[in-house]
Structure formats: C-alpha cells, structure tokens
C-alpha positions as CSV (number, residue, x, y, z in Angstrom):
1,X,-105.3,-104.7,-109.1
2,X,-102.9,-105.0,-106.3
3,X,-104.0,-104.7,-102.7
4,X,-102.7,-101.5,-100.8
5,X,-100.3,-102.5,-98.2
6,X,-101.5,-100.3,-95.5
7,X,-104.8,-99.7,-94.6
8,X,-106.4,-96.2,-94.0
9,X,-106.8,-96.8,-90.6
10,X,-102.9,-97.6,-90.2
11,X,-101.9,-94.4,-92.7
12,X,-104.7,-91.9,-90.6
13,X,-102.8,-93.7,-87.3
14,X,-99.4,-92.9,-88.9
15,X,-100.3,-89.8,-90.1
16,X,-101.8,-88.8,-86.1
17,X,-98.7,-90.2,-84.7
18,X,-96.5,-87.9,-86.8
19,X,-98.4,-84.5,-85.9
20,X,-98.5,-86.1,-82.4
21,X,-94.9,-86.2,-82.2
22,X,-93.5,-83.6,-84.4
23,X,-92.6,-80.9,-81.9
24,X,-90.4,-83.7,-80.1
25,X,-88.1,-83.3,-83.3
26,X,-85.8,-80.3,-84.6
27,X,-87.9,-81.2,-88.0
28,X,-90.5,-82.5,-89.9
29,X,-88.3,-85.1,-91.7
30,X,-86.4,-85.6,-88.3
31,X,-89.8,-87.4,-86.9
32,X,-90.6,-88.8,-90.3
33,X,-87.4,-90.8,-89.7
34,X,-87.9,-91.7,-86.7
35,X,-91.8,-92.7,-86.8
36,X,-91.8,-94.4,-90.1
37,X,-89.4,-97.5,-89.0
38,X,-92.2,-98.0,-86.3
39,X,-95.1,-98.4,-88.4
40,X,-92.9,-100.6,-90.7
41,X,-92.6,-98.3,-93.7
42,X,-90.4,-96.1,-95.9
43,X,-90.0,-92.2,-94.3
44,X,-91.0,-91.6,-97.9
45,X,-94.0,-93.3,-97.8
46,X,-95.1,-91.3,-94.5
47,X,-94.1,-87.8,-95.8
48,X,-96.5,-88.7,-99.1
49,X,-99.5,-89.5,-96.7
C-alpha cells in the first residue's frame, strides 16, 4: 500500500492555517489558492481535507 504523502500533523496544520486565514480572503476557495502552494499541494487537495 502506498504511503500517504502528507502527514496528519501537516493536513491538521493545513487545515488550521486555512480557518486561520480565511477571513483575509473574499472566499473560501480564494485562501485555498493561496495557502495550498505553501504547504506544497493541490488547492484541491486542501478543500478535500
């Protein structure tokens, strides 16, 4: 079985980051674009977590 690529310590950091920095943004999917490049994954990867 493959190993997951991110940890859940890095997805429940991601996840923190994103409600941390969501009212910064006119939307949700407004900071999931601009958090996800940071934490070095997909915007759809971080809207799934």
């Amino acid at each position: 079985m493959k190993k997951p690529k991110y940890t859940p310590e890095i997805r429940d950091r991601a996840v923190q980051l994103l409600i941390e920095s969501e009212k910064d943004y006119p939307s949700t999917w407004a900071a999931i674009t601009a958090i996800a490049p940071k934490i070095g994954c997909t915007p759809e990867t971080l809207r799934s977590w």
